[in-house]
TORGUTI-658567 format. One record per atom (N, C-alpha, C): x, y, z. Coordinates in steps of 0.1 Angstrom, whole numbers, padded with zeros to 4 digits, always signed. Each point is the difference from the previous one (the first is absolute). Example, Ala and Ser with C-alpha at 12.3 -4.5 7.8 and 13.67 -1.06 7.14 Angstrom:
% residues 2
+0132-0057+0078 -0009+0012+0000 +0009+0012+0000 -0004+0011-0007 +0009+0011+0000 -0008+0011+0008 
END
This chain:
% residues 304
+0500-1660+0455 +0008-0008-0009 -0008-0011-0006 -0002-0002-0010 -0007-0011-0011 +0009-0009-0002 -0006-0013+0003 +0008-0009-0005 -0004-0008-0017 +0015-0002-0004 -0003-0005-0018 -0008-0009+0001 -0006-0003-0008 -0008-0012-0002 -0005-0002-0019 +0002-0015-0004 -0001-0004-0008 -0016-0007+0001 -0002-0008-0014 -0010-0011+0003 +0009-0017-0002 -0002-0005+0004 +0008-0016+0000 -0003-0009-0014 -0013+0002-0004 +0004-0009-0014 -0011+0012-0007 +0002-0008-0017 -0007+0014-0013 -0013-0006+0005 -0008+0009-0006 -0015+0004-0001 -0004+0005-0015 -0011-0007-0006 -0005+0007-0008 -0011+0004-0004 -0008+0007-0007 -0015+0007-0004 +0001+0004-0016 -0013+0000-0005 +0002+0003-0013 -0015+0006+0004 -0003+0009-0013 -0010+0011+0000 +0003+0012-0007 -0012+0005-0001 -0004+0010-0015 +0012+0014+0007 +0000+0009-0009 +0004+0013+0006 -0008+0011-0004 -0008+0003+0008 -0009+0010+0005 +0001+0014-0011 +0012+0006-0002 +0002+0006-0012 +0003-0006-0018 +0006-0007+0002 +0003-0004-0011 -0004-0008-0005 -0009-0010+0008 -0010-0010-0002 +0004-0016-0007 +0015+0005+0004 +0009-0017-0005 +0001-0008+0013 +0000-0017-0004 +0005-0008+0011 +0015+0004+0000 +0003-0003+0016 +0007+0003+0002 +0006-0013+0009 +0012-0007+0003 +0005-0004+0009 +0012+0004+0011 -0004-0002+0015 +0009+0005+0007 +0006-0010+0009 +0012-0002-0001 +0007+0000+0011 +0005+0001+0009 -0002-0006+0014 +0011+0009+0014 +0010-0012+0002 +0014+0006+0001 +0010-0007+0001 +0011+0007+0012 +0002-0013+0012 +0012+0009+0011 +0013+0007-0009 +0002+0008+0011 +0010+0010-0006 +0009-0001+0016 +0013+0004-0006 +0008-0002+0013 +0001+0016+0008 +0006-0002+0008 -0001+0015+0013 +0008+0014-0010 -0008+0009+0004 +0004+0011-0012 -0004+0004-0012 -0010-0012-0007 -0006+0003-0013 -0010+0012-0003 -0004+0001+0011 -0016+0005+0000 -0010-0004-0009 -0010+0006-0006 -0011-0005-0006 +0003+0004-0018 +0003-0008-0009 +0001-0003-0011 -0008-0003-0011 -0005+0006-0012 -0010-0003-0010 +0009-0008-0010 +0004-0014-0003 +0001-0005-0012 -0008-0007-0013 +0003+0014-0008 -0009-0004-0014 +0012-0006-0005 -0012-0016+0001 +0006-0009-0003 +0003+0000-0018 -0011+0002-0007 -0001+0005-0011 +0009+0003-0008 +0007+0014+0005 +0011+0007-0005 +0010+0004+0006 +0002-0012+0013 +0012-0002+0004 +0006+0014+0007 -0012+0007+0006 +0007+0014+0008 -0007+0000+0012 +0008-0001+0010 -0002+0004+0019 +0000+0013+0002 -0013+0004+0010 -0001+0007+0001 -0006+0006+0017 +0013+0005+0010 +0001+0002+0012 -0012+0010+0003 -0014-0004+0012 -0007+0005+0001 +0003+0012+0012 +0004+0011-0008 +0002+0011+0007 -0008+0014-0005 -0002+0011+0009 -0008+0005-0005 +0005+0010-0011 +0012+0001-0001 +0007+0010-0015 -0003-0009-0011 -0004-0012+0001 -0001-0007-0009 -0016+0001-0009 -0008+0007+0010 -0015+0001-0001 -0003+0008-0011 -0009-0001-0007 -0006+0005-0010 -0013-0003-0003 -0010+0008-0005 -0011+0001-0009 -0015-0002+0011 -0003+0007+0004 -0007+0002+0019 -0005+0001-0005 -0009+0002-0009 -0017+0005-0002 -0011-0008+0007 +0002-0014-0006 -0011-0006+0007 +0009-0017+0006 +0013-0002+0005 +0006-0006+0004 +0017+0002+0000 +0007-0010+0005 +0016+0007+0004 +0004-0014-0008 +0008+0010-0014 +0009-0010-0007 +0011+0006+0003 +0012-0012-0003 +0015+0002+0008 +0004-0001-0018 +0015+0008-0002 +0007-0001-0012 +0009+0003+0001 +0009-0005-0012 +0016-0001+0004 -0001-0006-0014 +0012+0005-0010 +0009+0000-0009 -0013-0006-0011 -0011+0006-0003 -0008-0003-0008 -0010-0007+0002 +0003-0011+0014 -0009-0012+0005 -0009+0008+0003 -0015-0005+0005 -0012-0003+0017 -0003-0009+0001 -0003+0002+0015 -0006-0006+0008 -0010+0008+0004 -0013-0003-0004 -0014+0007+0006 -0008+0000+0011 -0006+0000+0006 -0012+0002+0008 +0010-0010+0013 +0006+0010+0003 +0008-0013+0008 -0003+0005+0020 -0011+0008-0005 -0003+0001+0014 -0009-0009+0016 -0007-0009-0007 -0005-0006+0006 +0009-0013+0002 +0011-0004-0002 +0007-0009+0000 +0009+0007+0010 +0008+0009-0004 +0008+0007+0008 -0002+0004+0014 -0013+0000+0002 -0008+0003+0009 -0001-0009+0009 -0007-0014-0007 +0003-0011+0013 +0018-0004+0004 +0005+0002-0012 +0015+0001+0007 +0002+0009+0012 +0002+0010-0003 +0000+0008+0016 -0008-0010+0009 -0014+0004+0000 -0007-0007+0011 +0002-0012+0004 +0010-0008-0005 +0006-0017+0001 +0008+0002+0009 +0008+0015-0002 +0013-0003+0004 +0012-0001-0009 +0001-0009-0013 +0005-0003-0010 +0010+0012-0005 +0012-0001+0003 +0012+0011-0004 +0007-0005-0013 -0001-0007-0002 +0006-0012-0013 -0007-0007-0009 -0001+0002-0014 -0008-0008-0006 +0004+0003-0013 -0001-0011-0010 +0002+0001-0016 -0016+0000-0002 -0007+0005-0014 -0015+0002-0001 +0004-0001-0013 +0001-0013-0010 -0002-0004-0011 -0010+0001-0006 +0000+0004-0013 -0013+0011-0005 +0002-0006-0018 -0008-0008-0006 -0002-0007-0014 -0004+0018-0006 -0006+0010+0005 -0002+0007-0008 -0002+0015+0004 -0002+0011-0003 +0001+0014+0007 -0011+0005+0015 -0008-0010+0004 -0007+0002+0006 -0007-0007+0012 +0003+0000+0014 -0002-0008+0010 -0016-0007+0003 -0003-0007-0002 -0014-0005-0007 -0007+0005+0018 -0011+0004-0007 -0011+0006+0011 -0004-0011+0010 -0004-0010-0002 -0010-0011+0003 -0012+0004+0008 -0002+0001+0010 -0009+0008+0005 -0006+0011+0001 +0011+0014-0002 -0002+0011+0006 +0008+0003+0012 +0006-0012+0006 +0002+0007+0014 +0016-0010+0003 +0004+0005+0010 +0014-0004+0004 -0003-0016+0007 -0012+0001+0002 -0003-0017+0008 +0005-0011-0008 +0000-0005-0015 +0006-0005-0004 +0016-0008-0002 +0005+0013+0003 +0015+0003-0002 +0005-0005+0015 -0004+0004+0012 +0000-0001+0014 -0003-0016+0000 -0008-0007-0004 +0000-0014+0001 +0011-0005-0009 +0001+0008-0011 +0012-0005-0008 +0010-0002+0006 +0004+0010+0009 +0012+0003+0009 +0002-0012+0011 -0010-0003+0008 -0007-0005+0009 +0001-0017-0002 +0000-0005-0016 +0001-0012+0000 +0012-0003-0003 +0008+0012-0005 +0014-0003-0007 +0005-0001+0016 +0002+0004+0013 +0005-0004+0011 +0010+0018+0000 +0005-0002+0016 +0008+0012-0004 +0014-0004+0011 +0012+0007-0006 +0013-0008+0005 +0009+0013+0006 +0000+0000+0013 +0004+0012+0009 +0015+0001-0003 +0011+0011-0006 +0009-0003-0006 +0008+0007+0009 -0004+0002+0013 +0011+0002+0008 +0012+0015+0000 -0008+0007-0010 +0010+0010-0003 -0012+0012+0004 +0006+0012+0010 -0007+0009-0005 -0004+0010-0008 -0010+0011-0001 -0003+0008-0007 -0006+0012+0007 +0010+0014-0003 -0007+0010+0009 -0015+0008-0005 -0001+0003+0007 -0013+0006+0001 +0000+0016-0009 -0010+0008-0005 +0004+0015-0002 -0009+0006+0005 +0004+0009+0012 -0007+0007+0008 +0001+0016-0005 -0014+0006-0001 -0005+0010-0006 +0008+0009+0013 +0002+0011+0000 +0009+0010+0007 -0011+0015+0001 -0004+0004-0017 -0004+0013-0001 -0013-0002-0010 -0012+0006+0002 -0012-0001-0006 +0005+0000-0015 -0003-0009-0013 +0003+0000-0013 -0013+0003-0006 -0007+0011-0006 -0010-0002-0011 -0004+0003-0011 -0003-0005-0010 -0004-0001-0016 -0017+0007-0002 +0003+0005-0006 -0017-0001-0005 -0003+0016-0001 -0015+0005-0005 -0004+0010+0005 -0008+0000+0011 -0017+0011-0003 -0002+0003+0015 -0013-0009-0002 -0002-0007-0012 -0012-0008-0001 +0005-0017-0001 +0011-0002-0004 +0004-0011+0001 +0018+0000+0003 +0004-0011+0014 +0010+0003+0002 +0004-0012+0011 +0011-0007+0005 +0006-0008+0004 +0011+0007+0012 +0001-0004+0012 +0007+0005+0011 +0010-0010+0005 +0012-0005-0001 +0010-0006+0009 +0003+0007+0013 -0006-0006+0012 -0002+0005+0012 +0013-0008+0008 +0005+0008+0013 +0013-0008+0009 -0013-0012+0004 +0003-0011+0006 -0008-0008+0005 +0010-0013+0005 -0008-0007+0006 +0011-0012+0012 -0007-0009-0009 -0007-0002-0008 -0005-0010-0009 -0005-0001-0013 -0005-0008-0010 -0006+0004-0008 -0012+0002-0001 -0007+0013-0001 -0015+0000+0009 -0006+0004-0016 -0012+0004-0002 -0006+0007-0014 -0011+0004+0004 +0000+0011-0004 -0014+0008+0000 -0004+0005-0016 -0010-0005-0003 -0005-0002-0017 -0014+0003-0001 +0002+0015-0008 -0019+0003-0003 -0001+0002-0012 -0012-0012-0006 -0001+0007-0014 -0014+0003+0000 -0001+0007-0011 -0012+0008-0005 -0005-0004-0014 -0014+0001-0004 -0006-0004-0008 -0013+0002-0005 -0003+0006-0014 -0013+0007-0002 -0007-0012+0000 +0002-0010-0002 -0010-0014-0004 -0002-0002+0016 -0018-0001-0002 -0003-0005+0014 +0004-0013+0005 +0001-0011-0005 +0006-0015+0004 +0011+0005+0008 +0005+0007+0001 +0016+0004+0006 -0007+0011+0006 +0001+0011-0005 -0002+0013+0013 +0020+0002+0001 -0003+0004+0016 +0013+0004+0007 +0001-0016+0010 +0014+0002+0001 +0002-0014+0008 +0015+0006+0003 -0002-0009+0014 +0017+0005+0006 +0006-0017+0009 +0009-0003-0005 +0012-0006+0009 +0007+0004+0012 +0001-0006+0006 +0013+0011+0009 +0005-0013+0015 +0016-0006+0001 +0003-0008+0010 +0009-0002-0007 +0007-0010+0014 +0014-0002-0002 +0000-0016-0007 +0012-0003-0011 -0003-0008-0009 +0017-0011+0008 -0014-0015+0001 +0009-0009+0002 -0001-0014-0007 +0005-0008+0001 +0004-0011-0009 -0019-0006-0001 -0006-0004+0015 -0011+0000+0003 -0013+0005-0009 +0000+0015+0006 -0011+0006-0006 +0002+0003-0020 +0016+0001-0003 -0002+0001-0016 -0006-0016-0002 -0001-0008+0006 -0002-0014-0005 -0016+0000-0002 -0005+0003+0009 -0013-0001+0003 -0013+0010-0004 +0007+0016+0002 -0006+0006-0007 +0004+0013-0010 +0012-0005-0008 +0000+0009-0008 +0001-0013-0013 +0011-0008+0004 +0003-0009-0012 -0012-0007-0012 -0012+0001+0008 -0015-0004-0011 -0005+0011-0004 +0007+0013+0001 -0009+0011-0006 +0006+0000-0016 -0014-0004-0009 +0005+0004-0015 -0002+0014-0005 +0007+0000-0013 +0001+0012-0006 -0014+0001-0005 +0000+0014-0004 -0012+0004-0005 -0002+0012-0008 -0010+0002-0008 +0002+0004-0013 -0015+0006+0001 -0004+0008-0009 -0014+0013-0005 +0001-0009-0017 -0017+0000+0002 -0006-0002-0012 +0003+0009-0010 +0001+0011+0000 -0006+0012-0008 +0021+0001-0003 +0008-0004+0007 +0015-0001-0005 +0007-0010-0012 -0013-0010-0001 +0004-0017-0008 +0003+0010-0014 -0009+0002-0006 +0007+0007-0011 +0011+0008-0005 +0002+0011+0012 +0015+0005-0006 +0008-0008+0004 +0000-0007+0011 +0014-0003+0001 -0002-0015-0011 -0005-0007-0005 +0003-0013-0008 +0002+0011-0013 -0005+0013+0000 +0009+0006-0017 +0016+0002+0005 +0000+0004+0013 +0015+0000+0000 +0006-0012+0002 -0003-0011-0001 +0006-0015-0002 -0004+0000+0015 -0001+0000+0010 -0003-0004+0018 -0014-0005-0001 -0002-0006+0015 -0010-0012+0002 -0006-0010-0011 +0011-0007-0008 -0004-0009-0011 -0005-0013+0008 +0011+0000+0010 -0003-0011+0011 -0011-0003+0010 -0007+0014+0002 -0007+0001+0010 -0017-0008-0001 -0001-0003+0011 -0017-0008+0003 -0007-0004+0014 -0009+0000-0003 -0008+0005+0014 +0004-0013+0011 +0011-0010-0009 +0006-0011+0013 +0014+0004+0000 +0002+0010+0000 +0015+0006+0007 -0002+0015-0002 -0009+0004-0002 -0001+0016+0010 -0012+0005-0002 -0002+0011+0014 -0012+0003+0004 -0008+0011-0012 -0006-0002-0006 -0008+0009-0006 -0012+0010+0001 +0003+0013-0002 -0010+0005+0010 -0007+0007-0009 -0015+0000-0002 -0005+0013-0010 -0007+0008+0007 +0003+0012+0003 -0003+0009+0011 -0003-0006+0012 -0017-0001+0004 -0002-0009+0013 -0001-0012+0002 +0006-0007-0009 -0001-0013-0002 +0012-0010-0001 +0002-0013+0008 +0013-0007-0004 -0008-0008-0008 +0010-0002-0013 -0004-0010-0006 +0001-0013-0002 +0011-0003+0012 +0012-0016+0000 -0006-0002+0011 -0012-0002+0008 -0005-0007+0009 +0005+0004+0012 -0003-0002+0011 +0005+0004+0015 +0013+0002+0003 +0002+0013+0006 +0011+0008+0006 +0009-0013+0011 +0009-0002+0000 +0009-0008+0012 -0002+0008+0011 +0001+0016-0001 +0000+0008+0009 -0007+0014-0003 -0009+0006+0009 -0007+0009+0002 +0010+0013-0009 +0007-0001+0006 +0011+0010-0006 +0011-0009-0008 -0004-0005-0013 +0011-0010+0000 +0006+0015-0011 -0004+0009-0003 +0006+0007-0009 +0012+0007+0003 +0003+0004+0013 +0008+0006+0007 +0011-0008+0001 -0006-0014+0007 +0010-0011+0005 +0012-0003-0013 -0006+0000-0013 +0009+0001-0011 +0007+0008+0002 -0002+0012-0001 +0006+0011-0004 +0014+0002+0011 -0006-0008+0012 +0016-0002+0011 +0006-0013-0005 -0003-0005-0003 +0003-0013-0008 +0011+0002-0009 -0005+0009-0014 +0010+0006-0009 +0014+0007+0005 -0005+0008+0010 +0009+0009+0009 +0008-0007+0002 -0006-0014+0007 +0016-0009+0009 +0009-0002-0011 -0007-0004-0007 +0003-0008-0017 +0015+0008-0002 -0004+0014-0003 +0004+0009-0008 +0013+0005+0015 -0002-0002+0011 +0008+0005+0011 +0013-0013+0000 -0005-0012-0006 +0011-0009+0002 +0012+0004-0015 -0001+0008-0005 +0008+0006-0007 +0010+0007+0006 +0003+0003+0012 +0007+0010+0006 +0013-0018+0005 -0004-0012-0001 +0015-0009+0001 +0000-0003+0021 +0000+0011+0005 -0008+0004+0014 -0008-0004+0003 -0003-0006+0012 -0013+0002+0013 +0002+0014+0004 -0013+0009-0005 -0004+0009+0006 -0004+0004+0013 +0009+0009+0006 -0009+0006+0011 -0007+0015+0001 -0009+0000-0002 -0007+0009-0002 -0017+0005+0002 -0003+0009+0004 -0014+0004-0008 -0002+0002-0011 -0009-0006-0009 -0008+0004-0010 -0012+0004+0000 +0002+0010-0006 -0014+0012-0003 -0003+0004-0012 -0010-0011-0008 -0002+0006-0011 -0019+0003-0004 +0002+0011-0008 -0013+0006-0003 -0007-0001-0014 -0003-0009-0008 -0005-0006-0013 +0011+0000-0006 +0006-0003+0005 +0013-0004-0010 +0002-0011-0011 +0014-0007-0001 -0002-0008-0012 +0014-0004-0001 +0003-0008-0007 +0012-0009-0001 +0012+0010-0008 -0006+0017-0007 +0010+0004-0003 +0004+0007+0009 -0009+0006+0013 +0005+0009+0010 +0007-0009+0009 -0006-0012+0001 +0004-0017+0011 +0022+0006-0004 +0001-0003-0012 +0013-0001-0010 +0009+0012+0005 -0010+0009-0002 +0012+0018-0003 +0004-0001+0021 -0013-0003+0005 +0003+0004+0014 +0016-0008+0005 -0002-0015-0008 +0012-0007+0002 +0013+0010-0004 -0003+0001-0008 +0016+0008-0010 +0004+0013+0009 -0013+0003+0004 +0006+0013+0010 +0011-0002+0013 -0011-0008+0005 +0010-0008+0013 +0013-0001-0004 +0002-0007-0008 +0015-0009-0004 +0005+0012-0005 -0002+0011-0008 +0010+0012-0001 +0001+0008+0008 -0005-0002+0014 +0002+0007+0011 +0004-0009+0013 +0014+0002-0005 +0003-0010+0011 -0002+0004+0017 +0002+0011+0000 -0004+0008+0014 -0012-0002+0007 -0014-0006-0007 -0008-0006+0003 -0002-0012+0008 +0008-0009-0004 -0002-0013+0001 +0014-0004+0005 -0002-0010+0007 +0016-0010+0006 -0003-0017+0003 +0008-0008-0003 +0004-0009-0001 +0000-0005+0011 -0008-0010+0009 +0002-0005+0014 -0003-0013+0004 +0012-0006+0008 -0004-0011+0002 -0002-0004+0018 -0014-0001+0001 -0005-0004+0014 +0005-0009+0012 -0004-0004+0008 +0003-0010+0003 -0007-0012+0003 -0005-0006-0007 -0010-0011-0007 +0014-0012+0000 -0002-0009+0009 +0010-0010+0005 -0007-0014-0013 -0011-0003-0003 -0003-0008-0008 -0010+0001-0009 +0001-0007-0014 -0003+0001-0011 -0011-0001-0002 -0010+0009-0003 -0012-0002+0000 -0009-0010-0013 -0007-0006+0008 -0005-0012-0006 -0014+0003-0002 -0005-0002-0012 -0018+0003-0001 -0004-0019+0004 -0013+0004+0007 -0004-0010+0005 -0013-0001-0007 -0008-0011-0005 -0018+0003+0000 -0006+0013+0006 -0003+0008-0007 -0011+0010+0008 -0012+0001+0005 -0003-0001+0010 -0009+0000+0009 -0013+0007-0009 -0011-0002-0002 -0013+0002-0003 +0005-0002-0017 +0010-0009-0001 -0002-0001-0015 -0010-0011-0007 -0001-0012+0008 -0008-0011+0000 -0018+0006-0005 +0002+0013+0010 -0015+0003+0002 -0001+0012-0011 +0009+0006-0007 -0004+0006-0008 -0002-0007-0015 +0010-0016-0002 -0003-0004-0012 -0014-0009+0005 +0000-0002+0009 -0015-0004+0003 -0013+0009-0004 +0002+0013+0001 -0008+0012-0002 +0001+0000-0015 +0008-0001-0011 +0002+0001-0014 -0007-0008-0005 +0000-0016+0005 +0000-0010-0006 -0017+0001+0001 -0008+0003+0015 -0014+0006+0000 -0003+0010-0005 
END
C-alpha cells in the first residue's frame, strides 16, 4: 500500500525543449488526494491526466495527448515523480514540451526535493503482476514478471562502440533511483542529427543536456557512469511505468526496448485484468524519503 503524497509549496524551472527547441516554463503545483499526475497547458487551457491511454508518439520520447493538446517528453520528470514517491501533482507547462535541462531526471528530483513533500494520509494500492505480460518480438521485447517488488532487468545493445552491450538489473528504491539512475542523461548518435532535425526532433538538443556519441567516441565530455547508457534507458522505463497511476509490483525484463514497447507492455497489463490485482499490504506508516545516503558523495564525484 502507497501512501498519497503531494509537494507542499510550487516549484519552478524554465528550459529549452529538447525536441522542439522552444523555452519552455514549468510548473509543480500540490494537488489534493486522488488527482494523480496532471499536464496543464497552460497556454491553451487543456489538462491533461498522465495516464498511459493517454500516451502517444514513442519514437524517440513519451508524449501524453488528449483532445488535441501535448505534453512531450514527459518522461524524465515523471520519472523522478515515481522515484519521490509523489502520487499528486499539477505540472504547469507555458508550452507543448517539458524542458530537458540536463538530460537527466536529477534536476526534476531536486525540483521535487526543494518544493518539500506533504504525506496526505490517504492510501494508495499497489498493482501486483499475477501472470507473465509480454510485448515485443524475438529481437526486441519487454516482460511484466509476478514479483514482491519493483525489480528491472534492462539490456541494451548497440553497434557504436562507446556503448557496446550494457545491462541493468536490481531492485528499484527511493534510494538507489536517487543516486544512481536519476543522473543518467539521454543520449543520442551523431550520424541520427540529421534525420531526425528533418523530421522537426532534436532542435533542442546539445552536448550540455545529452550525451553524444559518434561511434567510439563521447562527445559531451565524461560519462557520470561507466554504463550511464543503460542507466537511462531504466530511467525512461520508470518514467514511462509511472503511467500505469500504480506502484508497481513486479519484474521487469526488457531487451533493447524503447518507450513504445515501455507503453504497449503497459496497455497489455491493464486489458488483462487476470494478470494483475490491486493490493493493499500492511505498511502501518507513510513512507517518508529521507537524504540518501552516498548522495553527498556522488554530487561530490560530479562536481570533481
Amino acid at each position: 500500500m502507497a501512501w498519497q503524497r503531494t509537494i507542499l509549496r510550487t516549484a519552478s524551472a524554465t528550459g529549452v525543449g529538447i525536441h522542439g527547441g522552444e523555452q519552455v516554463a514549468l510548473r509543480l503545483r500540490p494537488a489534493p488526494p486522488g488527482t494523480g499526475i496532471v499536464f496543464v497547458r497552460n497556454d491553451i487551457g487543456i489538462s491533461i491526466p498522465a495516464r498511459a491511454e493517454n500516451a502517444r508518439d514513442l519514437a524517440y520520447a513519451t508524449t501524453l495527448r488528449l483532445r488535441g493538446a501535448e505534453a512531450r517528453t514527459v518522461e524524465h520528470l515523471m520519472a523522478a515523480v515515481l522515484g519521490t514517491g509523489v502520487t499528486n501533482l499539477f505540472v504547469d507547462l507555458s508550452g507543448a514540451e517539458v524542458p530537458i535541462l540536463d538530460g537527466s531526471a536529477l534536476p526534476f528530483v531536486e525540483l521535487l526535493r526543494r518544493a518539500g513533500f506533504d504525506e496526505q494520509n490517504v492510501t494508495l494500492p499497489e498493482m501486483r503482476v499475477r501472470r507473465t505480460v509480454r510485448v515485443g518480438d524475438g529481437e526486441r521485447w519487454i516482460e511484466l514478471r509476478p514479483g514482491d517488488e519493483l525489480a528491472i532487468d534492462y539490456l541494451v545493445s548497440y553497434d557504436a562502440p562507446a556503448v557496446g552491450r550494457q545491462r541493468f538489473t536490481g531492485a528499484i528504491t527511493p534510494q538507489r533511483f536517487a543516486v544512481e539512475l536519476a543522473p543518467a542523461r539521454t543520449f543520442g548518435f551523431l550520424d541520427e542529427v540529421p534525420a531526425l532535425r528533418q523530421r522537426g526532433l532534436g532542435l533542442g538538443g546539445s552536448l550540455e543536456n545529452c550525451i553524444v556519441v559518434d561511434r567510439g567516441r563521447v562527445l559531451s565530455g565524461e560519462l557520470r557512469f561507466p554504463d550511464e547508457f543503460v542507466r537511462h534507458k531504466v530511467l525512461d522505463l520508470i518514467g514511462d511505468l509511472a503511467l500505469l497511476e500504480y506502484p508497481l509490483r513486479a519484474r521487469v525484463v526488457a531487451h533493447k526496448a524503447g518507450h513504445a514497447l515501455h507503453v504497449a507492455a503497459l496497455n497489455e497489463l491493464l486489458s488483462n485484468p487476470e494478470a494483475w490485482e490491486l493490493v493493499e499490504p500492511d505498511r502501518l506508516a507513510a513512507l517518508s524519503v529521507h537524504p540518501y545516503s552516498g548522495e553527498s558523495e556522488f554530487e561530490a564525484a560530479l562536481a570533481g
